[in-house]
N, C-alpha and C positions, 0 to 999 in steps of 0.2 A: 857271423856264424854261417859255416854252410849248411845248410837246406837239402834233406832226404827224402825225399817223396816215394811211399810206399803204397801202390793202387791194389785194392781189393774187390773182388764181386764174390759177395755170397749170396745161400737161402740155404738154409737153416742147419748154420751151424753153430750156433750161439758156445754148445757146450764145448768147442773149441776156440774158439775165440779168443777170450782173455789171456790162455799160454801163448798162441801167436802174439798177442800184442804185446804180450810183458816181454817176447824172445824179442822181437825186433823193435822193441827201444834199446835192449840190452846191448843189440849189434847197432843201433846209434842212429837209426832212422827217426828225424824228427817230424816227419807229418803224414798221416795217414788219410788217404782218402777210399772211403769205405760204399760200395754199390750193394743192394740188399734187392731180391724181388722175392715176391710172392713166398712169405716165409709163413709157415705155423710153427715153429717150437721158441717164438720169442725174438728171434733174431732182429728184426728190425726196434723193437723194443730196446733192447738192450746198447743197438748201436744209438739208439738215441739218447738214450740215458750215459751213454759215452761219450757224445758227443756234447748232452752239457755239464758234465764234468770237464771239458776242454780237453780232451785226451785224443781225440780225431772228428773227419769231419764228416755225416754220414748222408748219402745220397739215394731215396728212393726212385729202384728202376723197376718202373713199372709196364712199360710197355707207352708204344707199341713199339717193336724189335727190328731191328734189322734183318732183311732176310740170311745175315752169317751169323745171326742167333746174338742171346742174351749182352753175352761177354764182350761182344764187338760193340752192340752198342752202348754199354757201359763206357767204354773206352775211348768211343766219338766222343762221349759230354764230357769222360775225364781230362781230351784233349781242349777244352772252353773255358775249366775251371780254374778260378783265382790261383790254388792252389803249386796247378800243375804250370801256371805261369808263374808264379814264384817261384818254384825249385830250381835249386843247383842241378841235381841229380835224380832220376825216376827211375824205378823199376817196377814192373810189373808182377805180383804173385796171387800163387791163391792159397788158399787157408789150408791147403797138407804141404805147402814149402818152408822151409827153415834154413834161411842165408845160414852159414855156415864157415866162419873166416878164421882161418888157421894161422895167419902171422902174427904178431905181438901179441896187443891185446885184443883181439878178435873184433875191430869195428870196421866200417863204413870205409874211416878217415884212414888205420893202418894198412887197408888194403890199398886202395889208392898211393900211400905214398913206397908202397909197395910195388906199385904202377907207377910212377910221376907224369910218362905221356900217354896216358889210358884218356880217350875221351868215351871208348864204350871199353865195361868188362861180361865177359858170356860166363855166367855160374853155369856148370855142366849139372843136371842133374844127377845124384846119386840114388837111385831105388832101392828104398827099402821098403820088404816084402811082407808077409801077413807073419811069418814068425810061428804061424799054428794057432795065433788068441782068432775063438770061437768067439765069447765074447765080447762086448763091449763093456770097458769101466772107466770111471772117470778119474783117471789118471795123465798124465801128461804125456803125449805121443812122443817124446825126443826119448823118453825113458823107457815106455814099452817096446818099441819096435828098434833092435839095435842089429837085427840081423840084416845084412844087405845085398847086392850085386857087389860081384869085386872093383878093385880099383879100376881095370883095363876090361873093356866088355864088346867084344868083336858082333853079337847081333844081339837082336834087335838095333836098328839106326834109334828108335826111342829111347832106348836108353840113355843116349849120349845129348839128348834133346839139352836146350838152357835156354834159363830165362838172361835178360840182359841189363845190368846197369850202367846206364846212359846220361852225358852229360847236356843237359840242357842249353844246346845251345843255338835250335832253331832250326840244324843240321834237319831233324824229324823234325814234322810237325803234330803226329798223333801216337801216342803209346800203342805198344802192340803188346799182341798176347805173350809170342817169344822176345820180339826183338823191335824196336820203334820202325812206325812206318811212316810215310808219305816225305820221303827222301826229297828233298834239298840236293841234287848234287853238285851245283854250284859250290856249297860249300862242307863237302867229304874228304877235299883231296888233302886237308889236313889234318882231317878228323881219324885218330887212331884205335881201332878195334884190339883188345889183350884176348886174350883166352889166362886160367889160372895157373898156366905152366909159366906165365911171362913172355909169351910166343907173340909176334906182333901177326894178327891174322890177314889176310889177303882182304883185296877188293871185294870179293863174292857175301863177305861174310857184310858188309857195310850196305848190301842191299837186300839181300834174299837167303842167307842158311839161317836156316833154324835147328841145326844139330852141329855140335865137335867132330870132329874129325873120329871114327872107333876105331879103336883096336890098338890105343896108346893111352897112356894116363893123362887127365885132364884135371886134376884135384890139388893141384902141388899146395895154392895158396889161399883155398876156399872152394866150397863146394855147394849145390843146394839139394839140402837134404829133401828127397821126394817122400813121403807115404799115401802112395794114393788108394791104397786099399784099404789102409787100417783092418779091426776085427773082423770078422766074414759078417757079423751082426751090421756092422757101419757098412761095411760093403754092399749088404742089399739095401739098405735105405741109401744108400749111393747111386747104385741105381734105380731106384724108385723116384728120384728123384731129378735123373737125366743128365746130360751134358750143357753148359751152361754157354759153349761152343759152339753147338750145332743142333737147330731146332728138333732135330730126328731119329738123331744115335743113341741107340741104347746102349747098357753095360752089361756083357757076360762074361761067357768063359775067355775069352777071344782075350779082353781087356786084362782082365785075371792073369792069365798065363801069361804076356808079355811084361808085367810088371811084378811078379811075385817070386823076384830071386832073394836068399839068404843063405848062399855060401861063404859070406863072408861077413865079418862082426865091422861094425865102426861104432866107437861110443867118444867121437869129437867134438860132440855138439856139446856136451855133458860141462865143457868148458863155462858155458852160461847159466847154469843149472841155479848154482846161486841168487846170483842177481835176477835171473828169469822168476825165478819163484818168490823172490822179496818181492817181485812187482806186484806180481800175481795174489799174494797175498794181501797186499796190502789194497791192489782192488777189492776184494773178498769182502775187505772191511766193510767196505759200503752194503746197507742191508740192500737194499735194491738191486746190485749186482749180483750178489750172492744169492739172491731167493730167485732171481733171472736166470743164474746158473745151474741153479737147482733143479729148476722146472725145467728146462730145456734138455737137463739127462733125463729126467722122468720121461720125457716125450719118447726121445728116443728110445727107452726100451720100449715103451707104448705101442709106436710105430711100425717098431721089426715084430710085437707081437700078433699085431691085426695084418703085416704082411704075410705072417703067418701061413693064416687063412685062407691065402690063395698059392694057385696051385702053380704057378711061373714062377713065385718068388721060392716056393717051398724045392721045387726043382734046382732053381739054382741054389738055395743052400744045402742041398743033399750032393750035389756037385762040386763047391768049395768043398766040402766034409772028405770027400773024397779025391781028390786032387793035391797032391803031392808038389813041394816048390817047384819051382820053373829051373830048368838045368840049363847054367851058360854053357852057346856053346863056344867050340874052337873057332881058332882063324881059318883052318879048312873047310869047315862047315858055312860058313860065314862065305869066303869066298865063291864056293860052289853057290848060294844063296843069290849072289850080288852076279855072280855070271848070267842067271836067269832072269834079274832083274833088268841086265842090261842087254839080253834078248827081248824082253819084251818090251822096250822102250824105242830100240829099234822097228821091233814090230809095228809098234805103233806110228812111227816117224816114218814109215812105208807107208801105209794104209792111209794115210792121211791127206787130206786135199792140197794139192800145189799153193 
C-alpha cells in the first residue's frame, strides 16, 4: 500500500479539526502526523484522544523554537519521525487547506496516475474569501465559504502561492512549509516537478518557488482550497493568536485584504461532502470527541467575546465590518505593479556591497 503522509501544526483549533481529518482520509491520505503548541480550547486533548484511537500520530511542540518560529521547527522533528521515514508521499498543510482533486475519483492515487512521471506535484492555492459570515458557527468550512478568487488571478503573487506533494525519495531531506527543503542535488536531475495543468515545471521550481506562475490557470487537475480567514469572529482569534511562521507578525488589514476575494463561486470540494461527513460523524460517536468538540466551539465564542474587551481587537473588527471584498485586479494593473517591483530590486542590487 502506498503511504500518504499529511503533516500538520496547530493551536487551537480543535473545533476544526475533525472535518479536516474526515476530508483528507476521503482524498486518501493514510497517515497523519499532527504538531500541537500551547493550546487552551482542547486541542492538544483531543489530538491525543486521536491518537489512541489510532487515527493519527500527535506530537507536542512545545518549545523551545527556532528563531523562523513555530512551524519550522515542527517540521525539523517532522523531518526524524518514523513516520515521515515511512512515507511514499508528504505533503505539508495547515488546518484552513483542503486538497482538492478534480479527476476520477478525487484521490491521492488518481491524481498521480493522472501524473505517472510526477515525483513533486504543486497544489496552487485557491482563496477563498470571508463571503460577509460575521459570525462564527460550527458548520463545516468547505460548505460555508464557496465564494472565491477567480480561476486566473494576475496579483497578488500570494494568491498563486502552493503547497507541494512530494515523493519520498531522499531527493529532500526536510519537509517545508510550501515546498521540501534541504535539496539533494545529486539526485533532482530526475526528479520531476508537475504543476495541476500537466505542465512539467523548470529547474527553479525543484529548488526555490514558492508560487505558480499568475496570470494563467493553474487548477485543471486539483486545487487547494485556501480559507484563511474564515468568519471575521475566527479572524480575530486568528490573529490573537499569531502566525505560527514567524515569531512577530501580526494579522490585520494588510493580511485581510490580500486574501479576501469572492468574485467567483467554486463548490468542487462538495464532491467529498458525503464521505467527509460519514467520517466525521462517525467520530462524533465517540462521546469524548464529541464533548471535545463541543467545548472547543464554546471557547471560541468565549474567546472573541473577552477579545471584545479590548480596544485593538474591537478596532479591527469595526474594520472587517466595514471593508468591502478585495477587487482582482487586471493584467495591466498587475504589470504596472511588477515593473516597480523590479525597479526596486534593482535598486537594491546597486546599493549593495560588491
Amino acid at each position: 500500500m502506498t503511504r500518504f503522509l499529511a503533516i500538520l501544526t496547530v493551536r487551537n483549533e480543535a473545533a476544526f479539526l475533525l472535518e479536516w481529518l474526515a476530508h483528507h482520509r476521503a482524498v486518501g491520505f493514510t497517515d497523519f502526523l499532527v504538531f500541537s503548541n500551547d493550546c487552551q480550547d482542547g486541542t492538544s486533548e483531543m489530538l491525543d484522544h486521536l491518537q489512541d484511537m489510532g487515527h493519527l500520530t500527535h506530537v507536542a511542540n512545545e518549545g523551545p523554537y527556532d528563531k523562523a518560529g513555530i512551524q519550522f521547527t515542527a517540521l525539523k522533528a517532522a523531518s526524524k519521525h518514523p513516520l515521515a521515514k515511512a512515507a511514499d508521499w508528504i505533503m505539508v498543510l495547515d488546518v484552513d487547506e483542503f486538497v482538492n482533486i478534480k479527476v476520477n475519483g478525487g484521490t491521492l492515487p488518481d491524481l498521480l496516475a493522472a501524473l505517472p512521471e510526477a515525483d513533486a506535484v504543486t497544489l496552487t492555492w485557491r482563496l477563498f474569501g470571508n463571503g460577509g459570515q460575521v459570525r462564527f458557527e460550527d458548520s463545516p468550512v468547505t460548505e460555508v465559504f464557496t465564494r472565491c478568487a477567480p480561476e486566473v488571478m494576475h496579483w497578488p503573487w500570494r494568491a498563486s502561492m502552493f503547497k507541494t506533494l512530494y515523493r519520498n525519495t531522499g531527493a529532500y531531506r526536510k519537509p517545508g512549509v510550501h515546498r521540501p527543503r534541504d535539496v539533494q542535488k545529486h539526485l533532482l536531475e530526475d526528479f520531476n516537478w508537475y504543476d495541476c495543468e500537466g505542465r512539467l515545471l523548470g529547474d527553479h521550481f525543484k529548488t526555490r518557488r514558492i508560487f505558480s506562475d499568475y496570470g494563467r490557470p493553474n487548477y485543471g487537475l486539483a486545487q487547494l482550497n485556501h480559507y484563511p480567514l474564515g468568519a471575521m469572529e475566527s479572524y480575530l482569534l486568528k490573529a490573537d493568536r499569531g502566525r505560527v511562521n514567524r515569531e512577530s507578525a501580526t494579522l490585520g488589514m494588510d493580511y485581510w485584504v490580500e486574501r479576501n476575494f469572492g468574485s467567483a463561486s467554486d463548490t468542487s470540494i462538495s464532491r467529498y461532502t458525503k464521505a467527509r461527513q460519514s467520517d466525521q460523524n462517525d467520530l462524533l460517536k465517540d462521546e469524548t470527541l464529541a464533548r471535545q468538540h463541543s467545548a472547543a466551539v464554546s471557547w471560541r465564542h468565549d474567546r472573541f467575546r473577552a477579545l471584545m474587551e479590548q480596544e485593538p481587537f474591537r478596532a479591527l473588527f469595526s474594520r472587517l465590518l466595514m471593508t468591502p471584498q478585495s477587487r482582482p485586479l487586471g493584467a495591466t494593473s498587475a504589470r504596472t505593479l511588477q515593473g516597480f517591483a523590479s525597479l526596486g530590486r534593482q535598486r537594491a542590487a546597486a546599493e549593495s556591497p560588491e
